[in-house]
N, C-alpha and C positions, 0 to 999 in steps of 0.2 A: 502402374507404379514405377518400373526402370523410366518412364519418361520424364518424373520428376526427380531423378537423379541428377546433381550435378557432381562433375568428376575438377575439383577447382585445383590447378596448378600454378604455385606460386614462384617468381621470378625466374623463369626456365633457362636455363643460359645454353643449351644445345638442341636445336630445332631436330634433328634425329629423335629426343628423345619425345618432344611433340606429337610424332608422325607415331612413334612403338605404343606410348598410352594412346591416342585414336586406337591404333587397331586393337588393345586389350579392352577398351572398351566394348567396342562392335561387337567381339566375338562373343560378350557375355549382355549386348542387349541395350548397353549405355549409347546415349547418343549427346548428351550435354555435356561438352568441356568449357569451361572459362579460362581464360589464361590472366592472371593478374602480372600486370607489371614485366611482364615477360623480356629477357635480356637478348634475347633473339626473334628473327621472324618465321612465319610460316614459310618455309621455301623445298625450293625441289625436293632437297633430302627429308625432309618432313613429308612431303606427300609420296616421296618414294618407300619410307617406311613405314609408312604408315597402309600400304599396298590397299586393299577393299577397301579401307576406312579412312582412305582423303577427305571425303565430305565430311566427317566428324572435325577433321583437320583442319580445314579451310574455312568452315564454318562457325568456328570457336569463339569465342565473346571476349574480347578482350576488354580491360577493364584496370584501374590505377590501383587500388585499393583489393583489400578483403572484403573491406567494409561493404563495398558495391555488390562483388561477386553475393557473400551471401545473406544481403541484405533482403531477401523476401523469402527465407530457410526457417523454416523449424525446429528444425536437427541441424546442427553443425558437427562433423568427427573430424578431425586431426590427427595424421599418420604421423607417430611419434615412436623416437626409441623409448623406453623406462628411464626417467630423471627420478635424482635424488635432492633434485633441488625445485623440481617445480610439481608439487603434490596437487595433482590432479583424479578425476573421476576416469578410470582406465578400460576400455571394449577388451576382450579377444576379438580377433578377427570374425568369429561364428557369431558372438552377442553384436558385433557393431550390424551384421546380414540383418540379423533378426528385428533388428530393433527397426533399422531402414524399411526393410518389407511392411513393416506395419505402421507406421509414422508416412510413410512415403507414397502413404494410398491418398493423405490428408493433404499435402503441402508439402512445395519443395525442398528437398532434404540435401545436404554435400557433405563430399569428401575430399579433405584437403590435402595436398600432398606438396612440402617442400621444396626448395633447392636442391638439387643433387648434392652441390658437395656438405651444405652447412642445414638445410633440413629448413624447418618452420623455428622462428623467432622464437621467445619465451611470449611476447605480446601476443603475436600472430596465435600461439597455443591459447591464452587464453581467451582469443574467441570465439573458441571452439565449447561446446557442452561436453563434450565426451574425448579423449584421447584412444587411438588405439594402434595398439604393438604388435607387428609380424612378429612370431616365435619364432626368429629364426635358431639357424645352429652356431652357439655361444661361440664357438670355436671359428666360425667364418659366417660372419649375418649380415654380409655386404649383398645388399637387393638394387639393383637399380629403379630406375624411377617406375618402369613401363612394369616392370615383376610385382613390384608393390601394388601399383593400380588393378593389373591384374588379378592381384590373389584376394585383394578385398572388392572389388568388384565381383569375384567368382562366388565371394560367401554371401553380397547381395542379392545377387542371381539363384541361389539355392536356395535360398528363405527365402524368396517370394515365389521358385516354384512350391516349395513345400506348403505355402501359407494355399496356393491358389489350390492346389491337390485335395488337401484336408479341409477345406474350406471353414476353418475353426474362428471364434468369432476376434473382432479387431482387441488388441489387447490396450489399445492405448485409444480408449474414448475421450480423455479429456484434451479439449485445446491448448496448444502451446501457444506462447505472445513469438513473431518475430525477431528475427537479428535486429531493425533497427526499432523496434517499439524495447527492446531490454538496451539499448542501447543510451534512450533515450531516457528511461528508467534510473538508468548509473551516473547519467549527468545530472537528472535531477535531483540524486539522493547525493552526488558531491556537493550541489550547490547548497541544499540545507544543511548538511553538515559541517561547511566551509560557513553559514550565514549566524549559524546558533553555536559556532567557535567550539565545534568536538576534534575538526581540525583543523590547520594550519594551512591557508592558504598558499604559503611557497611550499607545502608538504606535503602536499595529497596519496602522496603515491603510495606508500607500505600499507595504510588501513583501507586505501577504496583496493588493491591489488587482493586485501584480506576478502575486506564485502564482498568481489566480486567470483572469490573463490568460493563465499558461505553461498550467495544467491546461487551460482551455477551448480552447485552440490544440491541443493534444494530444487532446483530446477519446476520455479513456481508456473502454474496454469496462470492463462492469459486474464481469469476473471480476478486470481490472487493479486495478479499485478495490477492491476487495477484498481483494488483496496488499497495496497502500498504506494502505489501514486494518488489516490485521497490522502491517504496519511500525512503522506509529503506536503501536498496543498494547502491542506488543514494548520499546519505548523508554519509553512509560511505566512498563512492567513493572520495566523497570532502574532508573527513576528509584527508584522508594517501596523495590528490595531496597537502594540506598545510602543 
């Protein structure tokens, strides 16, 4: 299961901190980083700090987009503080373990983690399933990049020893669709809804930014999607016989 973990870091701007998530990974079992868009390179100081766990370093997938990194994921989580503005589906760090251990036995699962200074987008957040918040201490909850990684990598690491110990059955039988098959899902339900004028084509943004909050709260199986892309077909289909 940790080997379909991906540990996906977003626009890095300090190769030190590179080299600290490698080795918090190692120590708990991770060996997949992606570096999306990264503002620096892998270089000495990265593999200096990264000490045992240069090869996780050196060998890390870089990539332009989110989209790329977790575009063959089932599970998306996004390391987020608590907004009051962008109401989302929220983990503890223990539920995001648990949830991974048992999704991450089926298909490749990530965990996203920010910038340093400015964190993950409001976009970048929503393409994520699930948001989750270190509790830290209100009074000082400055984590850097490598402590973050590590501490929710440690709670994935514990819920899959715990899942392997108790060998209790998989709690998540049903298939999830992909990042790019739901992805693919939201373009085509903008396009009918842009075609049958529910919205405004220079407008899209506020009700697909709504939809795409109801679908990921819902968090439909891969055969649901499936009936709601007939739906979609089907209404197109009427559109072009009138």
């Amino acid at each position: 299961m940790l080997d379909h973990v991906k540990v996906v870091l977003v626009g890095t701007s300090h190769s030190g901190n590179i080299g600290s998530a490698a080795r918090a990974m190692k120590v708990m079992g991770l060996s997949q980083m992606v570096l999306v868009a990264p503002e620096c390179e892998v270089d000495d100081q990265a593999i200096a700090l990264a000490a045992g766990a240069a090869d996780i370093a050196a060998n890390a997938t870089i990539v332009d987009t989110l989209e790329e990194a977790v575009a063959d994921c089932g599970l998306v989580v996004g390391s987020s503080a608590r907004s009051r503005t962008l109401e989302w589906p929220m983990l503890e760090p223990r539920e995001c373990g648990e949830l991974f251990a048992v999704e991450g036995e089926k298909y490749p699962v990530a965990l996203v983690f920010g910038r340093e200074r400015i964190g993950l987008t409001n976009e970048e957040l929503q393409r994520c399933h699930y948001h989750v918040c270190i509790p830290a201490n209100p009074e000082y909850s400055s984590l850097n990049l490598a402590m973050a990684v590590q501490t929710i990598s440690y709670e994935v690491r514990v819920a899959h020893l715990n899942r392997e110990k108790s060998r209790y059955p998989a709690q998540a039988e049903n298939e999830y669709p992909r990042h790019k098959e739901l992805e693919m899902f939201y373009q085509h339900l903008e396009n009918v809804i842009t075609d049958t004028q529910f919205i405004s084509k220079d407008k899209p943004g506020m009700v697909m930014n709504k939809l795409r909050r109801l679908f990921t709260r819902a968090r439909p199986e891969a055969q649901e999607l499936n009936i709601l892309r007939g739906i979609l077909s089907s209404i197109e289909k009427n559109l072009c016989n009138k």
